[in-house]
N, C-alpha and C positions, 0 to 999 in steps of 0.2 A: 630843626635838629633836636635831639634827647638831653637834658639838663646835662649830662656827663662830658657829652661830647663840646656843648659851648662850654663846658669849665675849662678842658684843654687848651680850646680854642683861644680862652682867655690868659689862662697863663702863658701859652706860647707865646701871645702876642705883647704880652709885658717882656717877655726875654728879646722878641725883637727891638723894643722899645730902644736896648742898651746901643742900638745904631745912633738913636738921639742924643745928640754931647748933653745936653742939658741932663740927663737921665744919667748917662754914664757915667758922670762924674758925680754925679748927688746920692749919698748912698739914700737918703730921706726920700729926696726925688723918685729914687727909685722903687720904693718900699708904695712911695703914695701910688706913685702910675701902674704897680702892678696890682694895687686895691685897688684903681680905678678901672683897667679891663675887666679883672676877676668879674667884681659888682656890673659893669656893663655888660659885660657877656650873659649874665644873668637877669640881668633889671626888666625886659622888655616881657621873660614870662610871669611878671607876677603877676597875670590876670587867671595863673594856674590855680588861686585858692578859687575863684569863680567857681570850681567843682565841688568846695565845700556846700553851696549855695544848693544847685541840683544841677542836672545834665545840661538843659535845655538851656540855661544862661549862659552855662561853659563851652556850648557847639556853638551859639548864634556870635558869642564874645571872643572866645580865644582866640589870641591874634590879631584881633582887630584892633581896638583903639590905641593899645600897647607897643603896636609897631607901626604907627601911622607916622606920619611924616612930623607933625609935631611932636610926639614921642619921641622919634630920634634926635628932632633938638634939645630936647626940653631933660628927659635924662642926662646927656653928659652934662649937663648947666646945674642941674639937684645933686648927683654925685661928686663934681668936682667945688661944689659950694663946701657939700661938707667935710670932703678930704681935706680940701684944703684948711681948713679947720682945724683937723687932726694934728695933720702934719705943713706945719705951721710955712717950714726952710722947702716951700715947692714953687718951682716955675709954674703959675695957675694956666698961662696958654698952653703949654706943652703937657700938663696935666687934663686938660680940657678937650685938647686933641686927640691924645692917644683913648682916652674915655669915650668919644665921639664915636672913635675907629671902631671902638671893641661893640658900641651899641649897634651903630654901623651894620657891620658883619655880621650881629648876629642875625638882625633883620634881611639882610640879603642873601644869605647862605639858607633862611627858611622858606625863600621865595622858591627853591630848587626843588622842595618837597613835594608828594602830593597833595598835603595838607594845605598846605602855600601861605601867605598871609594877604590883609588888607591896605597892606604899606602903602597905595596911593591915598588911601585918607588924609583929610577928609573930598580932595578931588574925586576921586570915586570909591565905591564899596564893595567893588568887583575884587572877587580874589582871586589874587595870582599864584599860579603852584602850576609850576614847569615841569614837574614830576620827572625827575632825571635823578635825583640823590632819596634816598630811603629815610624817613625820619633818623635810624639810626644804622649808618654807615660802617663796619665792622675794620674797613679798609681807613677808613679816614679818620675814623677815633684811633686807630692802631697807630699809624702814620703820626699821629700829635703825640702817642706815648714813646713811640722810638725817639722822636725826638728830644721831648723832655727830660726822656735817659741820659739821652748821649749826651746834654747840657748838665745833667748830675753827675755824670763822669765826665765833665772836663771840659769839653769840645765847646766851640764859639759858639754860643745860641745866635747871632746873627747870622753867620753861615747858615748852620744849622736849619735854622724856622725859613730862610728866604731858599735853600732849596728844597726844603720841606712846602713849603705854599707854591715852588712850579713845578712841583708832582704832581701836587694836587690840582693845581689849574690844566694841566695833563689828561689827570683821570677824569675830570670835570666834563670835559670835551669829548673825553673817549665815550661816556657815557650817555653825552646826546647824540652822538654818533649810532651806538648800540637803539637808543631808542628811537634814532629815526629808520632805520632798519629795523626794527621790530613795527614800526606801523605800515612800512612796504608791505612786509608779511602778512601785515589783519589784513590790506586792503586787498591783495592776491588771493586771499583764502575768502572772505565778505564780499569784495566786488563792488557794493552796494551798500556798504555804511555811508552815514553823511554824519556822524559822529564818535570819536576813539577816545577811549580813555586809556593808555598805556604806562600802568603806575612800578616803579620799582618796588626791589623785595632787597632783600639783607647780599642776595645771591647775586654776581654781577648779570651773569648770563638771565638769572629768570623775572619774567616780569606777568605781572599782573595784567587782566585786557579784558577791558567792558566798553560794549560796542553799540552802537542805536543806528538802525538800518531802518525804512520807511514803513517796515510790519513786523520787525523782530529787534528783540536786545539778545547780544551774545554777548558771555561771559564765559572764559577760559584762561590759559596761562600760553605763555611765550618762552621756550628757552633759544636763545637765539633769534631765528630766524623761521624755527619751527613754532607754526602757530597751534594748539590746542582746543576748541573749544569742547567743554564741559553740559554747558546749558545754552538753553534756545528760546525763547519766551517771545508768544508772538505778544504785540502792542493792543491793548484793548485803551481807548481814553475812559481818565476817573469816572465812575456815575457821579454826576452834579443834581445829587438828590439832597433834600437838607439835612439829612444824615449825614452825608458825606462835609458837604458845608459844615454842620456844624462841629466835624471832628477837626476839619481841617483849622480851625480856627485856635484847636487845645494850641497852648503853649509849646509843647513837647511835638506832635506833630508842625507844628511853625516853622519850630527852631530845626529838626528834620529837614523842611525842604528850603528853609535858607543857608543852607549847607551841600546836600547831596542835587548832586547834576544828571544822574543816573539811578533812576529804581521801578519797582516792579508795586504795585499792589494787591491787597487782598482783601473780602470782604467776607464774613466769617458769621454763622450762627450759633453760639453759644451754647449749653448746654443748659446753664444759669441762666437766659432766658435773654441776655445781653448779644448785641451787637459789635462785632469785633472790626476794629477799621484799623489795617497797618500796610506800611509803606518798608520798603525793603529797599537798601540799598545794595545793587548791585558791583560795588567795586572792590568788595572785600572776601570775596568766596575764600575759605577755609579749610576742608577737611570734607567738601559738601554742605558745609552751613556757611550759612548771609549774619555773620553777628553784629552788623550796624543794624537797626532796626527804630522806628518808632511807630506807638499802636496807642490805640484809646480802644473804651469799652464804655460802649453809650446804651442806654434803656431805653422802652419802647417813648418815652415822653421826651428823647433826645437830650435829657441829662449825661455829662461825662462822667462816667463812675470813678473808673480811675485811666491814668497812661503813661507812659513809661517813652526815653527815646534813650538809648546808650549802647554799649557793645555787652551783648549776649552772646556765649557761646553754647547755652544749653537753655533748651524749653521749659525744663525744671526750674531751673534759677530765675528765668524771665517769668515764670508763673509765680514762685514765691515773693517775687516783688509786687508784682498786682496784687496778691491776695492780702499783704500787709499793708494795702491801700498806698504804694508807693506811687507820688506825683513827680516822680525827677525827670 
């Protein structure tokens, strides 16, 4: 999910917290456990400055180490060392718990994404993204602001947040629901895929559809049940010339394909005299443009000149970063 939306998620869950006697009754208590969700609910993305660094750290990293299974221990045990620190008069179990929870959540509730995470770390490196919930859900961020209202005006936040979390586990449902009828629809319309990608949008009804059949990728939209498709792209396999080797090998191309599950390529003759090798991912069509992308520009002796992997939405902007010799 979007930084915004785990803040709510976090402060709700400190207002539920006041169900804990030990909470409700401490104002301290209560002050610490709600810095302890807030800071948990946030703590798992701080591998976001990773994009200080360049692109390609921040696609092959984010989410990974951050929300691995020792991470989710290992956070509540660093935040609740130093709250408890803070605030001196706190039950450190009941502090440690609710900490837990909020780190918890946040790592599970990004499993939903398409983005998904590598939460079985370090058992496996496989990510997981169920694609049923949108990075940022306009319904379920909304849902945590009604409620936080109605807890500023008055109303039991215990109520409150526990019927606010079985709406949500509601529309959770309703929405794999939606998306297992929207893959009915690819397979009645393709016939002959033997792989779906069906990723959500902001919109409940519309969803996103990138498809690999045994000679073709389709990529279109869904609303409903009415399937879409846009583009058709028969399968050619990579050339496995050392060219191609050696582009595949850039960092930025790397980090590309240990991410994207679905994409197209292109191999391009310059005008500058350079070799152009880029890989497209198909799961994000736009407006008519593929703005995931990464590309390298290699010369006749197979040096990389420069390359680039990040979201592009315009060929201008993707070219002035190549020509400013950009490696991100």
């Amino acid at each position: 999910m979007d930084s915004g939306t785990h803040l709510v998620m976090g402060i709700a869950l400190g207002g539920l917290a006041l169900a804990d006697p030990a909470v409700a009754n401490n104002t301290t208590g209560f002050a610490a456990i709600m810095a302890g969700t807030i800071i948990g609910s946030q703590a798992p993305d701080i591998d976001t400055v990773l994009k200080l660094r360049n692109n390609a750290v921040y696609i092959r990293h984010h989410r990974g180490i951050t929300h691995s299974i020792p991470a989710v221990i290992l956070w509540p045990i660093a935040i609740t060392a130093v709250l408890s620190f803070i605030f001196q008069d706190v039950n450190v179990l009941h502090l440690w718990l609710w900490t837990f929870l909020a780190v918890f959540l946040h790592v599970f509730v990004d499993i939903f994404n398409a983005y998904g995470t590598q939460a079985l770390r370090p058992f496996s490196r496989k990510w997981i993204a169920l694609g049923v919930i949108n990075t940022f859900d306009p319904i379920i961020f909304g849902i945590h602001c009604i409620g936080l209202l109605l807890w500023a005006f008055g109303f039991d936040p215990v109520k409150t947040f526990t019927i606010m979390y079985i709406i949500i586990v509601v529309y959770y449902i309703l929405r794999f629901l939606v998306q297992a009828a929207v893959k009915r629809a690819v397979h009645n319309t393709i016939q002959d895929e033997d792989f779906v990608i069906v990723a959500p949008t902001m919109r409940f009804f519309n969803w996103r559809v990138a498809a690999k059949s045994k000679t073709h990728y389709y990529v279109g939209r869904a609303y409903g049940r009415t399937i879409n498709i846009y583009d058709k792209f028969e399968i050619h396999p990579i050339p496995e010339t050392p060219l191609v080797k050696k582009a595949l090998e850039d960092r930025n191309l790397s980090a590309f394909l240990s991410f994207s599950p679905l994409y197209r390529w292109e191999i391009n003759e310059l005008e500058n005299g350079l070799t152009e090798v880029r890989l497209i991912d198909l799961r994000y069509r736009s407006n008519d443009h593929y703005p995931f992308v990464a590309l390298a520009h290699l010369d006749d002796d197979l040096n990389i000149i420069n390359s680039y992997t990040g979201w592009i939405f315009s060929e201008d902007k993707l070219q002035k970063k190549l020509q400013i010799g950009s490696s991100d």
